[in-house]
N, C-alpha and C positions, 0 to 999 in steps of 0.2 A: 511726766511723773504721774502717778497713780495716784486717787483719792478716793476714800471710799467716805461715802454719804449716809452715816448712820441714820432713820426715820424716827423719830420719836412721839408719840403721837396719843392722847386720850381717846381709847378704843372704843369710849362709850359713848362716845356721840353716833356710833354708827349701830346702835339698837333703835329697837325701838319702831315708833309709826314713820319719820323721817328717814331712819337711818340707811334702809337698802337703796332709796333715790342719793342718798349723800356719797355715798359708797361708789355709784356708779357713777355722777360726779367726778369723786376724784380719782377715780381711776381712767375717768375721760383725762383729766388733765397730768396724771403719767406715762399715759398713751401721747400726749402732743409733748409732751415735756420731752422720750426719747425719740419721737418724731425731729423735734428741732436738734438733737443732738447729734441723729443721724443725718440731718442736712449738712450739720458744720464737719461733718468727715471725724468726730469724737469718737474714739473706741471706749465703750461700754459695758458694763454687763449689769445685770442687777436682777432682784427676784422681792416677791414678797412673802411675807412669813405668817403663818397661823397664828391666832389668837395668843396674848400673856400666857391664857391659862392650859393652852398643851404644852408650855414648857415646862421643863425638868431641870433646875438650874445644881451644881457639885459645889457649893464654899466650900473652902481649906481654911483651917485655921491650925498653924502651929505644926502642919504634917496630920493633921485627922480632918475627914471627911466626911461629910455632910449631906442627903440628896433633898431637896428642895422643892414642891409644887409650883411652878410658876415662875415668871420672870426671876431676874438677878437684883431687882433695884426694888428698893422701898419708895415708890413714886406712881405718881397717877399715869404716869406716863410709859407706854410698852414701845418696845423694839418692833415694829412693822414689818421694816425690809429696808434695804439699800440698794445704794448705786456704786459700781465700780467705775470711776472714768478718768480718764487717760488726758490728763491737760496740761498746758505750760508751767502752771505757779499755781500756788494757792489762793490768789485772789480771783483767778476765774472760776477754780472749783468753786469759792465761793457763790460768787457771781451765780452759778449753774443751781447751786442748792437752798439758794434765795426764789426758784422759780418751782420748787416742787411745793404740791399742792396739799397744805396742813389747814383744814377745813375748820378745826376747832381748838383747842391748847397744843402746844407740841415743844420739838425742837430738833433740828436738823445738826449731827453729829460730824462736822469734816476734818477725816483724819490722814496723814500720808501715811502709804502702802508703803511697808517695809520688808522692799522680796528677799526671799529666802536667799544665802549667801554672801548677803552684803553684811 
């Protein structure tokens, strides 16, 4: 079954005098993170995503629409990027989204993929 590993994460700790050493950090450790995944034969996908603030997010409310600056959530916390991957159960998705690398506040979103047609 599919899970996709939503990244949630406080985009501010990556300004700054520290932030471009952190940055490269933790993108060392989603480079070894789909490393190890690609060892255990896990099919994958996944990407990262531009800043809160180049999004454009659409509310509805009631059938009227809305265009938005910036993320969807009233939270300190932004949408990143994910992982698509391909595992038995949800406690290894788990397992697997217990190992990505949230450097400062965050929260790791694991949801099942629900394919088209079913």
């Amino acid at each position: 079954m599919q899970y996709m590993l939503l990244i949630n994460e406080d985009e501010s700790i990556y300004e700054g005098e520290n932030g471009a050493k952190l940055m490269e950090e933790t993108l060392a450790g989603h480079m070894a993170l789909a490393q190890k995944l690609t060892e255990k034969g896990i099919e994958f996908s996944g990407e990262r995503l531009k800043p809160g603030a180049t999004a454009t997010t659409i509310k509805w409310d009631h059938g009227k629409q809305s265009l938005h600056d910036g993320p969807f959530a009233e939270t300190h916390e932004e949408l990143g990027g994910f992982y698509i991957i391909d595992v038995a159960s949800l406690d290894e998705a788990l397992d697997w989204a217990k190992m990505l690398p949230i450097p400062g506040r965050g929260a790791i979103e694991v949801r099942p993929v629900w394919p088209m047609g079913e």
